[in-house]
C-alpha positions as CSV (number, residue, x, y, z in Angstrom):
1,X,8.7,-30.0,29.6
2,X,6.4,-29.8,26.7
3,X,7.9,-26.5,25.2
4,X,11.2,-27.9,26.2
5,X,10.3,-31.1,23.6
6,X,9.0,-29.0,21.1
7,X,12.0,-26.6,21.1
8,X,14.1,-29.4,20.5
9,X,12.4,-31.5,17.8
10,X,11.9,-27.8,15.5
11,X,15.7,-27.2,16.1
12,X,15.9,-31.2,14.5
13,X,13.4,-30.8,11.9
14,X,15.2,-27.0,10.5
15,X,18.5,-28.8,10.9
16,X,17.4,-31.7,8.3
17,X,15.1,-29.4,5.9
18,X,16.9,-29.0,2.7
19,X,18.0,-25.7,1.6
20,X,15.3,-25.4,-1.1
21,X,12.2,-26.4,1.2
22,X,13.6,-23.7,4.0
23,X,13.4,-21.1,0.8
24,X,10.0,-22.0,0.1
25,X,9.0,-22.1,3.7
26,X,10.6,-18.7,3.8
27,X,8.3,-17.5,0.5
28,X,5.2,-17.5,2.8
29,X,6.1,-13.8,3.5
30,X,6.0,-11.0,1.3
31,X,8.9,-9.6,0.2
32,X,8.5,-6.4,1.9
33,X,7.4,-8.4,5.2
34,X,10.8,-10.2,5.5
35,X,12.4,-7.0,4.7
36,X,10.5,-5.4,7.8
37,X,11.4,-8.2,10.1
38,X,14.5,-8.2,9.7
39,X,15.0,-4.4,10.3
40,X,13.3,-5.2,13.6
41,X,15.2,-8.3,14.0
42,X,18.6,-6.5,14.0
43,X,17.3,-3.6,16.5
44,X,16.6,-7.0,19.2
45,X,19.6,-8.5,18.2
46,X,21.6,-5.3,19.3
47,X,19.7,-4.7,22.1
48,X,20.3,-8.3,23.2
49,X,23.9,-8.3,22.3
50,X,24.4,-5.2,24.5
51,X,23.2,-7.1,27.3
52,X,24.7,-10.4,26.9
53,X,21.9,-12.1,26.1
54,X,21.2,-14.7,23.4
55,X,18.7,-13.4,21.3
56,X,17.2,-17.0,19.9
57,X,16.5,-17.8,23.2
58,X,16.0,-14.8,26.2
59,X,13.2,-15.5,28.3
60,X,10.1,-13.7,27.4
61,X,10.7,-11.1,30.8
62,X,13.7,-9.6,28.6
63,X,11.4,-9.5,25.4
64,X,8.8,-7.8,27.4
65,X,11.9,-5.4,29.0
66,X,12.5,-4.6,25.1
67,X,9.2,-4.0,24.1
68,X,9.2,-1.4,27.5
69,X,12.0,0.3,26.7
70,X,10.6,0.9,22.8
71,X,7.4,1.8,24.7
72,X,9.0,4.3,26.5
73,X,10.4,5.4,23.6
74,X,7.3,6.8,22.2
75,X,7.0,3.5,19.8
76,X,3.2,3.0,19.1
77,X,1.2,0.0,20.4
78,X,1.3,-1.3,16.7
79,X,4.9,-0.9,15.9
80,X,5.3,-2.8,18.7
81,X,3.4,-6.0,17.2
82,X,5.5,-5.8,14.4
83,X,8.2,-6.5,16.8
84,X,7.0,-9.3,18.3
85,X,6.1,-10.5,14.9
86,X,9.9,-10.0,13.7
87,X,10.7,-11.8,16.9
88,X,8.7,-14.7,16.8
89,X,9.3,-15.4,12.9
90,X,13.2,-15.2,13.5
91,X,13.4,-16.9,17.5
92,X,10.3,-19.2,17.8
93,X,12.0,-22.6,16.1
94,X,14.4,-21.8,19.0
95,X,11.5,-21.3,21.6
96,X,9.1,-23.9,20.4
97,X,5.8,-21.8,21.1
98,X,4.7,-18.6,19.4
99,X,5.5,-15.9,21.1
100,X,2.6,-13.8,20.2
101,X,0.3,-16.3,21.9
102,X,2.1,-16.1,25.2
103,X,-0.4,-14.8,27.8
104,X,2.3,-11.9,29.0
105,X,2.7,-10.6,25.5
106,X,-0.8,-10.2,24.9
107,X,-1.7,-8.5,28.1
108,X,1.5,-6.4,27.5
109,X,0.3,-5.2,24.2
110,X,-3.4,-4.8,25.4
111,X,-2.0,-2.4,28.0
112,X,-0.1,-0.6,25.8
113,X,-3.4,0.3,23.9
114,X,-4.9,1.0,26.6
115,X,-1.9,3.6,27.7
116,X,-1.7,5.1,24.3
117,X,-5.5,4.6,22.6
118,X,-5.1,5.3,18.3
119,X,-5.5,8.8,17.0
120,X,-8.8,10.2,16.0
121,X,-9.4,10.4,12.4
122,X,-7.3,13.2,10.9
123,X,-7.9,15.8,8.9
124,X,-6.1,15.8,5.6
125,X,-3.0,17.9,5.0
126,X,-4.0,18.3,1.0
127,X,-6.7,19.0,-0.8
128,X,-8.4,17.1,-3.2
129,X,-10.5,19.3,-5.2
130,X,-7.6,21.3,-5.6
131,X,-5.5,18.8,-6.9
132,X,-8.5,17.7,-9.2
133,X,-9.1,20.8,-10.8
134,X,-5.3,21.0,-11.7
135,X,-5.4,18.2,-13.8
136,X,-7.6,19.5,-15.6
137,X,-5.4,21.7,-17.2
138,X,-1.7,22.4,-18.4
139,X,0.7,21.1,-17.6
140,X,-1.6,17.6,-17.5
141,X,-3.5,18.7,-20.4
142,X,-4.1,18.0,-23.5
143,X,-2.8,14.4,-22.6
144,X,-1.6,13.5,-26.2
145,X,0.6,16.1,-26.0
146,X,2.1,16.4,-22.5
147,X,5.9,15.7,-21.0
148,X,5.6,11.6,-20.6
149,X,6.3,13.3,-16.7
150,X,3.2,15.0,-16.2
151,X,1.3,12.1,-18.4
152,X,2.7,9.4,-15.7
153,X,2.0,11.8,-12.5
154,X,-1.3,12.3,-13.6
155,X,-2.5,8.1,-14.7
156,X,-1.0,6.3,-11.8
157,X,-2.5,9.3,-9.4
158,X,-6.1,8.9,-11.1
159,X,-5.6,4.8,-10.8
160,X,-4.4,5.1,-7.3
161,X,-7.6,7.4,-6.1
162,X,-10.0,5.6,-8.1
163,X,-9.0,2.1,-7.2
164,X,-8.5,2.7,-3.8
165,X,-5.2,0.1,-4.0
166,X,-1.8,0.1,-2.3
167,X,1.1,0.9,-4.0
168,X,2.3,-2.7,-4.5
169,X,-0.9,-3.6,-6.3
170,X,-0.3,-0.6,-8.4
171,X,3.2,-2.3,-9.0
172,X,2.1,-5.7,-9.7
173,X,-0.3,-4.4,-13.0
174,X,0.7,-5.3,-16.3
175,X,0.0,-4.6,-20.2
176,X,0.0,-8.0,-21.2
177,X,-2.6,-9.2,-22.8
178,X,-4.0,-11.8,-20.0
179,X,-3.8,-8.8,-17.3
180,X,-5.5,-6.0,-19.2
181,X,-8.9,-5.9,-20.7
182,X,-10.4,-2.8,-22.0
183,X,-14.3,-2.7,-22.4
184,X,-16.1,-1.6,-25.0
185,X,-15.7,1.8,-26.5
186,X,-13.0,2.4,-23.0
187,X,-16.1,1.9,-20.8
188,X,-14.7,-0.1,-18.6
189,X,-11.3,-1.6,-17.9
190,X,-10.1,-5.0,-15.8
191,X,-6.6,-4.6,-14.6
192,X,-5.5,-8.1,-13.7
193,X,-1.8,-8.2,-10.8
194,X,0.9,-10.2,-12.9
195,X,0.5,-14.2,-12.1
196,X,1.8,-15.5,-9.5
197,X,1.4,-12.2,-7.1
198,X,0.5,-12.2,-3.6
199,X,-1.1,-9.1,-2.5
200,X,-0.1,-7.5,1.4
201,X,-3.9,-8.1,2.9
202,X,-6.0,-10.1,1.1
203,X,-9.4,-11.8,3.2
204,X,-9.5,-14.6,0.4
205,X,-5.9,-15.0,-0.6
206,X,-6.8,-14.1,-4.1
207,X,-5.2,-11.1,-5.7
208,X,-8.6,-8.8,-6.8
209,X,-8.7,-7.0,-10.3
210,X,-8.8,-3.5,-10.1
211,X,-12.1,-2.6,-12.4
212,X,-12.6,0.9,-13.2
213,X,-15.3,2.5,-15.1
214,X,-15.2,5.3,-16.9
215,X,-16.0,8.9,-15.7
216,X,-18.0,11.1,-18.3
217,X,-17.2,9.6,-21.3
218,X,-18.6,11.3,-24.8
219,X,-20.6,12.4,-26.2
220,X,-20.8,15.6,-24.4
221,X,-23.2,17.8,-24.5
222,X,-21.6,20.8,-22.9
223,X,-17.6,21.9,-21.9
224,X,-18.0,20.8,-18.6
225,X,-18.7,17.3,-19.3
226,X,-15.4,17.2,-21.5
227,X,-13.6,18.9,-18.5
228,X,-14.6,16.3,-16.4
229,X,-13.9,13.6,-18.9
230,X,-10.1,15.2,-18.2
231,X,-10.2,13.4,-15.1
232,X,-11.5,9.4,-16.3
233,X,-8.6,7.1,-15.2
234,X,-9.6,4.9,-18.3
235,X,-8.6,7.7,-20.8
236,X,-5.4,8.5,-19.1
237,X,-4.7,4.8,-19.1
238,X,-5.2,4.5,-22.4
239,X,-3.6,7.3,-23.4
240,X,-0.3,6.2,-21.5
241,X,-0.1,2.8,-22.5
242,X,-0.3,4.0,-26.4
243,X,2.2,6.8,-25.9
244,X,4.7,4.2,-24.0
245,X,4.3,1.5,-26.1
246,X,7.1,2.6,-28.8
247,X,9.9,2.6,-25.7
248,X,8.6,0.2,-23.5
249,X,10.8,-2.4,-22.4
250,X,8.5,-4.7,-19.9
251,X,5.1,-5.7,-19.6
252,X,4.7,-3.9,-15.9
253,X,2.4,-1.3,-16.5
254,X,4.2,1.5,-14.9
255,X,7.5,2.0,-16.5
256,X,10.0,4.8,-16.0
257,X,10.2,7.7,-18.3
258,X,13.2,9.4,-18.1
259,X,16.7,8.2,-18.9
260,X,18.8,6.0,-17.7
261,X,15.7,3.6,-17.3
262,X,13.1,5.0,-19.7
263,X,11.0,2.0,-20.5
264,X,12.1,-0.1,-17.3
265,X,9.7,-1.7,-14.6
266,X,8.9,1.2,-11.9
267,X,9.9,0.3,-8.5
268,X,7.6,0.5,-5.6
269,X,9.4,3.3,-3.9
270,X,9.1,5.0,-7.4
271,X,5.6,4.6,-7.7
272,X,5.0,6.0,-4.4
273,X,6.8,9.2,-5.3
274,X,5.0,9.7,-8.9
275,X,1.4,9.7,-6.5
276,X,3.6,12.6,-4.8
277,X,4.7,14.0,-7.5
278,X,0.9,14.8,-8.7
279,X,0.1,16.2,-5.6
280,X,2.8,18.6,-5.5
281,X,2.7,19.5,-9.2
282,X,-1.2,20.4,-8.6
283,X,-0.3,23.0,-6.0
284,X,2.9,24.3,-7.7
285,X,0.8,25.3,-11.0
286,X,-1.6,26.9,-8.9
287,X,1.2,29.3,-7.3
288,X,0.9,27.6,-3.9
289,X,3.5,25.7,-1.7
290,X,3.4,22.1,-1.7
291,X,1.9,20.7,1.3
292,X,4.5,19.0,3.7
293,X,4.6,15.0,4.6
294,X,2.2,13.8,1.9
295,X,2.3,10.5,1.4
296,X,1.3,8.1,-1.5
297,X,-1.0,6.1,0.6
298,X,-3.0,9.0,1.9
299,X,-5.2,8.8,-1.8
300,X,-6.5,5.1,0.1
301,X,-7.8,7.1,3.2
302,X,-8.6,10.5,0.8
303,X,-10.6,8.0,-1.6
304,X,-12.2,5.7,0.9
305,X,-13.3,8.7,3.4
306,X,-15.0,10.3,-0.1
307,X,-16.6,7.3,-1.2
308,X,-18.1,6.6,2.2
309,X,-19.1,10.2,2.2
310,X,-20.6,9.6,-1.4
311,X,-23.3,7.1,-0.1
312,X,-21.2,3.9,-0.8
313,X,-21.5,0.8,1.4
314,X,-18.5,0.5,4.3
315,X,-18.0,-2.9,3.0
316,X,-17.6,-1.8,-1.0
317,X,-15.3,0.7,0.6
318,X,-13.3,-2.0,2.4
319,X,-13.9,-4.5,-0.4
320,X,-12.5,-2.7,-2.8
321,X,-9.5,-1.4,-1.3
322,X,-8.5,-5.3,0.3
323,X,-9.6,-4.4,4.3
324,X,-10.4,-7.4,5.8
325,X,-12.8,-5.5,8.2
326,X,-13.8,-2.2,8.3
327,X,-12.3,-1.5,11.6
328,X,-9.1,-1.3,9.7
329,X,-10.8,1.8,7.5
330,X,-12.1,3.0,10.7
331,X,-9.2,3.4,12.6
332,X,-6.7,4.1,10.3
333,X,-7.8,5.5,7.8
334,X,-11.1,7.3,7.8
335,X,-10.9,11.2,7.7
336,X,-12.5,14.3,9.0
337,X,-13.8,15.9,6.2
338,X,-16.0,18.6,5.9
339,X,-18.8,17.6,3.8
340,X,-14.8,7.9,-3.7
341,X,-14.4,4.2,-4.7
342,X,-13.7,4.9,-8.1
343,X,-16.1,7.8,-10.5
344,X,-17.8,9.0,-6.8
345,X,-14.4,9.6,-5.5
346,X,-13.3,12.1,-9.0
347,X,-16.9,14.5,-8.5
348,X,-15.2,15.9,-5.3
């Protein structure tokens, strides 16, 4: 009786919310987050459509049926809390109780775990001395001089390893003035997200700077200190922002470089593929094949397994990359290597 009561008053209270405070309400989620649930939404609705069912309010046996049936399907136990995420933000007004507290769900998902336990650490499918070593050297070097192509590949690559951030906290950097703060002589640079960003994880809500120091700056004594000086993020920052500062046309830090959109905010997806790009461009100049199914995010795991390695702190390491925990690092991320954040992570 009481989740019949509460059912009905949420259906009331949705029903009499203006338009704008349902937006806002709606604004809780990131972007992406809606995006995602509502991809998973439309697989339930389907599913529940083919069986005659109303999807804002079937019985939690025919969301547990669903979830089996993904189960089955070789979904993992993770995906399917994104389900029942996508679910509950789209059916509980209708069902007046969250369906990820229901007792069922959670011993469902439990046993799923149980049935299907996560990977063990994997071993990384590039190599990042390798890719290190090549941008040292043409076609990344001498910086000043370089295709704007292989002067982007080569910044937002360092910034991602170094910083040990996601792609959409690459995305939300910015040139202005009250985002970007260089140190002096480029020792050290604060890289502030754009006002008003919310980051994917966060343990204190707050968007974090990225701060990154510099990695063998000069004077140098001998060539291989100005070799490894190649590889300091803040000179390749600097370097990037001065070269794009004539074509330019917003203050997002990563802008595109080639026409139709040279000087226009990067997207996300765009980003992702530049880290990529680096990668692949590393093993290409060195007469070898790309490696298959790199992705952008593996530099977070790459970068946090080094810095760990290095001697730094588990909780730096999660600190600095936004990891509430570091069971997060531990299970997802951490890899099997065989012997950082930041100037640890570019001495591999």
């Amino acid at each position: 009786m009481a989740d019949s009561s509460a059912c009905v008053e949420n259906q009331r209270i949705l029903v009499d919310l203006p338009k704008g405070v349902v937006n806002t309400i709606t604004q809780s989620r990131a972007p992406s987050t809606r995006r995602l649930y509502a991809s998973k939404w439309s697989v339930f609705h389907k599913w529940c459509t083919g069986k005659n069912l109303n999807p804002q309010a079937c019985g939690i046996s025919w969301v547990l049926c669903f979830l089996q049936e993904l189960l089955d399907a070789g979904r993992s136990p993770s995906m399917l809390k994104v389900y029942v995420a996508a679910i509950a933000a789209f059916a509980d007004s209708a069902r007046g109780r969250a369906l990820g507290r229901n007792e069922f769900i959670i011993r469902f998902l439990k046993g799923a775990r149980r049935m299907n336990p996560p990977r063990p650490p994997s071993v990384p499918i590039w190599d990042l001395s390798l890719v290190l070593e090549a941008l040292k050297a043409y076609p990344f070097e001498p910086l000043d001089t370089v295709d704007l192509k292989y002067l982007t590949f080569k910044t937002v690559f360092l910034i991602a390893l170094s910083s040990v951030k996601r792609v959409g906290d690459l995305h939300a950097l910015s040139v202005n003035a009250a985002c970007l703060e260089f140190g002096p002589n480029d020792s050290i640079v604060i890289l502030k997200p754009r006002h008003g960003y919310v980051p994917k994880v966060v343990p204190s809500n707050v968007a974090r700077p990225v701060v990154l120091q510099a990695f063998h700056p000069p004077p140098h004594e001998a060539a291989v200190e100005e070799r490894l000086h190649r590889l300091c993020p803040i000179r390749a920052l600097r370097i990037y922002i001065q070269r794009s500062s004539s074509w330019r046309k917003s203050d997002q830090l990563l802008v595109c470089f080639g026409s139709p959109k040279k000087g226009l905010p990067a997207s996300k997806p765009t980003i992702s593929n530049w880290i990529i790009q680096a990668i692949s461009s590393a093993y290409q100049v060195r007469n070898l094949p790309s490696p298959l199914a790199v992705r952008a995010h593996s530099t977070r795991g790459m970068a946090s397994s080094r810095a760990l390695l290095s001697g730094v702190p588990i909780q730096e390491v999660c600190d600095a990359a936004g990891w509430a925990t570091p069971h997060t690092f531990i299970r997802f991320y951490s890899l099997d290597l065989p012997s950082t954040p930041g100037t640890l992570v570019l001495s591999s």
